[in-house]
N, C-alpha and C positions, 0 to 999 in steps of 0.2 A: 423554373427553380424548384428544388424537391423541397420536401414536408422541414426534412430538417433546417434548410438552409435558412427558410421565411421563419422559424421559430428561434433561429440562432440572431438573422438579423432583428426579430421582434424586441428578443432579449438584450438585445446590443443597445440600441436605443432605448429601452425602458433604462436600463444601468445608467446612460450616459445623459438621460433627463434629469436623472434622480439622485447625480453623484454630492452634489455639494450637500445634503439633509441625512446622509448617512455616516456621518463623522460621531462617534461614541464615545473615543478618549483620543486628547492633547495632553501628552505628559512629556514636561521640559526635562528635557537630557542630552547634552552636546557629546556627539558623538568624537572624541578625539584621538590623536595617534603621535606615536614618538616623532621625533627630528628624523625625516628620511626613511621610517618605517612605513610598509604594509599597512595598508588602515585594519583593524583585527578588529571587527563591528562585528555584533550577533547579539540576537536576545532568542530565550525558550521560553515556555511556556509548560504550564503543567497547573491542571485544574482539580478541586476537591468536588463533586459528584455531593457530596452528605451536608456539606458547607456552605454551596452556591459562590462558592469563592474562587479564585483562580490567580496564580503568580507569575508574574514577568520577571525574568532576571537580564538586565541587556546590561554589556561588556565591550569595553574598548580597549585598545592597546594601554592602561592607565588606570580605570577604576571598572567595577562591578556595582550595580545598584539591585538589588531584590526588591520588587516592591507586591505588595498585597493589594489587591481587587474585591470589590465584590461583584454581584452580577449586574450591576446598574454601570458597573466600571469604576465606581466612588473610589477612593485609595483612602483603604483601611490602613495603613502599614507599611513602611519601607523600610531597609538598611543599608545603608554605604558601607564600605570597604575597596581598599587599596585591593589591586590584580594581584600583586605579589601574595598578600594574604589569603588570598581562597585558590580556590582548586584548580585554577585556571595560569598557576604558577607553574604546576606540572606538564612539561613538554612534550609529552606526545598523546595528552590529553584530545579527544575526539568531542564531537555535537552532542549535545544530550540525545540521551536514547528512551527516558522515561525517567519514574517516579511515584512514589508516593506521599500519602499527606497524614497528619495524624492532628487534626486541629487546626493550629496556626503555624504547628510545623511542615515546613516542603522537604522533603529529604528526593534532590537530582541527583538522576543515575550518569555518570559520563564511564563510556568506555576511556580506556588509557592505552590505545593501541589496538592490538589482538590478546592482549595477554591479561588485562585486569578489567576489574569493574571501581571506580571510587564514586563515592555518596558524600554529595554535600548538602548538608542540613541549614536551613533557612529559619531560625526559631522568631518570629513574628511579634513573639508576647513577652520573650527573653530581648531581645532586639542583637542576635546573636548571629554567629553565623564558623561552621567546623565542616571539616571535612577529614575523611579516613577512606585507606581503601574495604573496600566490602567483597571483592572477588577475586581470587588469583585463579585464573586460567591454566592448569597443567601441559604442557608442554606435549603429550600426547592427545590432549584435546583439541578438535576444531570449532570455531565461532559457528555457528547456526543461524541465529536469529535474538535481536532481543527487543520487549517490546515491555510497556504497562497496558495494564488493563483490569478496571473493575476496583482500581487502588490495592492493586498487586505488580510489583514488575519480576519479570522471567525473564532468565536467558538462555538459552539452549545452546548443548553443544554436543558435537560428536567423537567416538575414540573408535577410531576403525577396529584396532587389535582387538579392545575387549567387548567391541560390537554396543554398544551402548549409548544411550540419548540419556544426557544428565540435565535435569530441570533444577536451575536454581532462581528461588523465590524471595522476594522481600516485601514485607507486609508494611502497613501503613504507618507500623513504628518503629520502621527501620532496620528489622530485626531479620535476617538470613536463614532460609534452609534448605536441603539440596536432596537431590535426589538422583538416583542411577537406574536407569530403564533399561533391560534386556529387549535388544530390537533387531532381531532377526532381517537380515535381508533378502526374500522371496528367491527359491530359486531360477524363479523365471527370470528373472531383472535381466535389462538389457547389458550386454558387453561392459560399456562403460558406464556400467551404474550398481557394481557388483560392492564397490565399500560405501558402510553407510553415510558416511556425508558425499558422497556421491549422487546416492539413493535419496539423498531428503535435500541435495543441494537446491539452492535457487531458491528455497522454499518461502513464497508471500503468504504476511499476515494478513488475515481479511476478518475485521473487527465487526461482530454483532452492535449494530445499532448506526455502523459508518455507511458510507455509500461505496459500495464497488466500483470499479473501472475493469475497464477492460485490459487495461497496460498490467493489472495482475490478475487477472480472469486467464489468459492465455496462459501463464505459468506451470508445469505442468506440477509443481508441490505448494498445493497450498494450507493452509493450517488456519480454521475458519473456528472465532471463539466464541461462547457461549456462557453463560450466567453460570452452568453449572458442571462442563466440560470443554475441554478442547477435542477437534474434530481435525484430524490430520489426511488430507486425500492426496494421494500420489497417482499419476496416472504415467504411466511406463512403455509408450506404443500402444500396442492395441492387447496388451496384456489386461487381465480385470483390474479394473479400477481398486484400490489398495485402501480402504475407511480404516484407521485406527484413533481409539476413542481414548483420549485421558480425560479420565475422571478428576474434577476438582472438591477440593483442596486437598486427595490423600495421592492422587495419581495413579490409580489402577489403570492397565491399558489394556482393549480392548481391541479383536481387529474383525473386520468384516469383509469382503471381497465381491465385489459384481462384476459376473462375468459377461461376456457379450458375444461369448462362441457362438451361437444362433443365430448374430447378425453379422458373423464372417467365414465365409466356406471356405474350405482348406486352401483352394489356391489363392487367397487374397491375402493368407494368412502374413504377416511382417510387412504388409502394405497398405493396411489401416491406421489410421489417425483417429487418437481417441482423446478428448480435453473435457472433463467432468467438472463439476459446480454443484457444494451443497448450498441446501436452502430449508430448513426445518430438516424433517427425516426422508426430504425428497432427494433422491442425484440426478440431475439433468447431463446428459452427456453426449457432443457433439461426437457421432461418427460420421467419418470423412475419409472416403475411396475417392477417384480420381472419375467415377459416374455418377455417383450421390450423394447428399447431402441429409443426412438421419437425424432426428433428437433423439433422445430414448430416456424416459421417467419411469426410475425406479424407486420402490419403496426400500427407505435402509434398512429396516431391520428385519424383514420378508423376504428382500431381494426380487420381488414380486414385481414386473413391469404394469407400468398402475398407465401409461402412453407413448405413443410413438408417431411421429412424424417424419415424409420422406419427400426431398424434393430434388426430382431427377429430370425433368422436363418442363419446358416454360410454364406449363398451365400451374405449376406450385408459387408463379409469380404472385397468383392473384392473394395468398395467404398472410402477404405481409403487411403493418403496419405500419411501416417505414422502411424504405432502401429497395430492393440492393441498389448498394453505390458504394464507389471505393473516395477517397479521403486521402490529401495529403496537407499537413498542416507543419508548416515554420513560422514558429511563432504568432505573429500576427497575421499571417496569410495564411488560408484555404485555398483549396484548390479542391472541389467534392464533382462527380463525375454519376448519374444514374447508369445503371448496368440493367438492361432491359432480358439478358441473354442465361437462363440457367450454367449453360457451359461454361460460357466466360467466368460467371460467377467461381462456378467451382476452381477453374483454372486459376485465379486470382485470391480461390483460398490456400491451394495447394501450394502457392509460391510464398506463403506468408507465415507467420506464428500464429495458429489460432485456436479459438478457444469460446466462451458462450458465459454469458452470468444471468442470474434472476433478478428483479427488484419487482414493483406493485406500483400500480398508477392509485388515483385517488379513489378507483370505484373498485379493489380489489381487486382488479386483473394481472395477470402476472407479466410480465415485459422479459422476454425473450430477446438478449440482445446477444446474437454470434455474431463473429466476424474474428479479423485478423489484426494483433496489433506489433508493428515494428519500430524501433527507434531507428530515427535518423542519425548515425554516427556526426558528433557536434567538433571541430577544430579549436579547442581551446586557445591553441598559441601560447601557450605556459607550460608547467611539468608538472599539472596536476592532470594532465593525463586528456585523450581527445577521446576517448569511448566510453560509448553508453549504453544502457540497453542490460543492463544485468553484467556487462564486461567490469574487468577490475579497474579502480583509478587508483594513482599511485607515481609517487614522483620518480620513479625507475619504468624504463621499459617493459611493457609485460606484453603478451601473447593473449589476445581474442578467447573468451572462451570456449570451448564446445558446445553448439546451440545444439538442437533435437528437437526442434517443435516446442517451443518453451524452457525445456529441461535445460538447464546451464551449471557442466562441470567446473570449478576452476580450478586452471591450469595451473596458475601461480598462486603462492601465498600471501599475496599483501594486503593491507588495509582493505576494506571491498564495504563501502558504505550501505550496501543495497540490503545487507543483514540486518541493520538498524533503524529504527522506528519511532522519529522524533515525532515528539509530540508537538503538535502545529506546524507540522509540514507535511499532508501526506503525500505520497509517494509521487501520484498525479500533476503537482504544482510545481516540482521542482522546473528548474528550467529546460534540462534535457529529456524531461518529459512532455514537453509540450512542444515535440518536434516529434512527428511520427508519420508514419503512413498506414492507412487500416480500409480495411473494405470489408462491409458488416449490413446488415439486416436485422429487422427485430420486428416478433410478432406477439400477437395477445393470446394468453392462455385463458380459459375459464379454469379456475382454482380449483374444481372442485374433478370435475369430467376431464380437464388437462383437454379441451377442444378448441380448436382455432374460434375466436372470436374478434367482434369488432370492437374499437375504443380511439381512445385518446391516448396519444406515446407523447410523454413529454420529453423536451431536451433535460438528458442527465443532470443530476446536480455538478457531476466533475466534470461536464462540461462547461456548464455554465461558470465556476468558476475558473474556470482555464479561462475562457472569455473575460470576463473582469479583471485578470490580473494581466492580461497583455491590456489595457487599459488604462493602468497604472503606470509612472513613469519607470521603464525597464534600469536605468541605476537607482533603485532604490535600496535599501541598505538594510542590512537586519530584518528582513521579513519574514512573517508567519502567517499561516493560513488556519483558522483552527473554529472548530463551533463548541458551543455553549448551549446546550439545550438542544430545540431546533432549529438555530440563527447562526448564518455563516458571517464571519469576521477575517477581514488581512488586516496587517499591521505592518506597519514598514516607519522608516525614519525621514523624517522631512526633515532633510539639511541646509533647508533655507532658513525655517523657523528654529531649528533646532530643540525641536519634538519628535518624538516618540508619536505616532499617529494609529489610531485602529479605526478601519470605518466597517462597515456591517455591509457586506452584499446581501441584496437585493433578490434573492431565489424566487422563480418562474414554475408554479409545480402547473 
């Protein structure tokens, strides 16, 4: 049994000793639904950072409750309200996407389709509750991405014609400003990546201070934020890796480029794979030809290779602290497989999406974790659509996107959830997420010299939560996954008791 499997099973059992002592809030709320209707359960989440407080707002076909938290879970504060009266009258009203807080007020961002943003305010101390639209989406504009962070939310969006990335903002008093970014798209960009939402399509958020996964490490746009900028990295084939920098809060954009011509001779040229990862002012960047397998660590603002790692023959087996091994997980079944073979290794990179991210174990080493990750295409059996993976869902027939090693054009325009960024679900929990197949390795950097070293790899945190929540009873209703500090919490509805339930997992570092 490999390293991982005995630490997955470790973890398993420790959860499943420990489940009944982990219960944090019991809050009575009968979840109900019209005569012959769709049951229409859901509750968000959205936390104040400055407050220690945090708010639940859960929803059924019939009534909405807001209720106020503190971080013990005490309930400072609720308010009732009839569904027809709040925001959730509006019909083609979407998941919350984010928010901000200003006090005791919660002001939820819900998309309204593709085309708007509306903000409904939760006043705690008023014991009030209003809602208005806050964003009209232009008709020549396309949805990007939208997310909070920092008790700021953004939404981005693209306009091919006039080439430009428009960032609109709303602050923690609810208040809106917008802005228009000139954003060239690189002549080299590949065929189908010449209009900019082309160019930035796909693109996952990866939040400073969250834990990565690999299900958005592979991507090849991702947009990774920071206290005092966002960091935008496109990677294009094996064109140089594309850094551009907005500055916060005025938005100045900045761009940088690392190129990797020296680790591609002309005749390999359009047959390299290139999937980067920042991490401070480091770019880690998996190169991958069909003989080797490369890291390469650069410095971003030098462009200065600060390390490099290459493994093209079995003896680079000995360098790793976990794997290779490929992985295929349905739900609650594994199936993980050790790969003893460099070649096979690379063979079973090249047939995958992949891609590489950083994190730190407890003694400061850096945790190298490359590999491949794919969605299992899931069978809904309804018209919300049976593809996943970055493909569009939508209750009309659509066309498969154009995959590229991560990069995902879409073909059609419909709703496409994968742009939005609810708060207490990330991306990793969903349930079509947790059907994959990946074949990955991961080794120890010393932080300083970037040299293989030895250590401790623990099982991720998005693992371990993926584990816990196939553990939980799979109809459970309204559920959220979400941390407070540094304490992971799910929440789901117990429809025996007719509570609202949150228990705290149990994290393995």
């Amino acid at each position: 049994m490999s390293l991982r499997s005995l630490l997955l099973l470790a973890g398993c059992l420790a959860l499943t000793t420990s489940h009944a002592q982990k219960k944090v809030l019991s809050y009575p709320f009968e979840f109900e639904k019209s005569f012959l209707a769709r049951g229409d359960y859901d509750t968000y989440f959205l936390d104040d950072l400055s407050n220690n407080t945090f708010s639940l707002v859960l929803k059924d076909n019939k009534k909405v409750e807001y209720v106020l938290l503190d971080q013990n879970f005490k309930v400072i504060s609720k308010i009732s309200s009839d569904k027809d009266a709040s925001a959730f009258s509006i019909k083609n009203l979407k998941d919350c996407t984010g928010g901000t807080t200003n006090g005791h007020q919660y002001h939820f961002i819900y998309p309204e389709a593709s085309t708007a943003y509306i903000m409904e305010t939760a006043d705690f101390d008023a014991k009030t509750v209003s809602h208005k639209k806050l964003i009209d989406i232009p008709k020549e504009e396309k949805p990007l991405a939208a997310f909070s962070d920092n008790n700021v939310f953004y939404a981005f969006t693209t306009n091919d014609k006039a080439g430009t990335l428009t960032v609109s903002m709303v602050n923690g008093a609810g208040e809106l400003t917008q802005k228009s970014l000139s954003f060239p798209v690189p002549e080299e960009a590949s065929r189908h990546r010449r209009k900019l939402s082309e160019y930035l399509g796909g693109l996952k958020v990866i939040k400073g201070g969250e834990y990565p996964d690999l299900s958005n490490a592979v991507k090849s746009v991702k947009l990774f934020t920071q206290p005092n900028n966002f960091m935008l990295l496109i990677n294009d084939g094996d064109n140089p890796a594309d850094i551009v920098s907005l500055s916060l809060p005025d938005l100045t954009l900045q761009e940088k480029k690392i190129d990797y011509a020296t680790l591609i001779p002309k005749d390999e040229k359009g047959k390299v794979y290139i999937s980067s990862f920042l991490k401070g002012d480091r770019l880690y960047s998996l190169v991958l030809n069909k003989k080797s397998i490369r890291i390469v660590i650069n410095e971003v603002g030098s462009g200065a290779q600060l390390g490099k790692i290459e493994i093209s023959d079995d003896a680079g087996l000995d360098m790793f602290a976990d794997g290779p091994m490929t992985e295929r997980r349905y739900g609650k079944r594994t199936d993980a497989k050790d790969i003893s073979d460099v070649k096979k290794l690379i063979r079973e990179f090249t047939r995958g999406t992949e891609g590489l991210m950083v994190t730190e174990n407890k003694a400061g080493q850096l945790i190298l974790t490359v590999g491949t990750y794919d969605l299992i295409p899931l069978s809904t059996g309804g018209s919300s659509g049976g593809y996943v993976g970055g493909w569009q869902q939508g209750s009309m027939p659509v066309t498969p996107n154009i995959v590229n090693h991560g990069a995902t054009v879409s073909s059609v325009s419909v709703w496409n959830p994968t742009m939005y960024y609810r708060p207490g679900t990330p991306g990793y929990t969903t349930t079509s997420a947790r059907y994959y197949n990946t074949t990955f390795f991961k080794i120890l950097l010393d932080p300083k010299s970037f040299k293989n070293v030895r250590g401790r790899v623990p099982v991720s945190v998005p693992d371990q939560i993926k584990d816990y929540m196939e553990g939980v009873d799979s109809k459970a209703k309204a559920t959220n996954q979400f941390s407070i500090g540094k304490n992971q919490y799910y929440g789901y509805y117990d429809k025996d008791l007719h509570y609202y339930v949150v228990e705290q997992i149990r994290i393995i570092q």
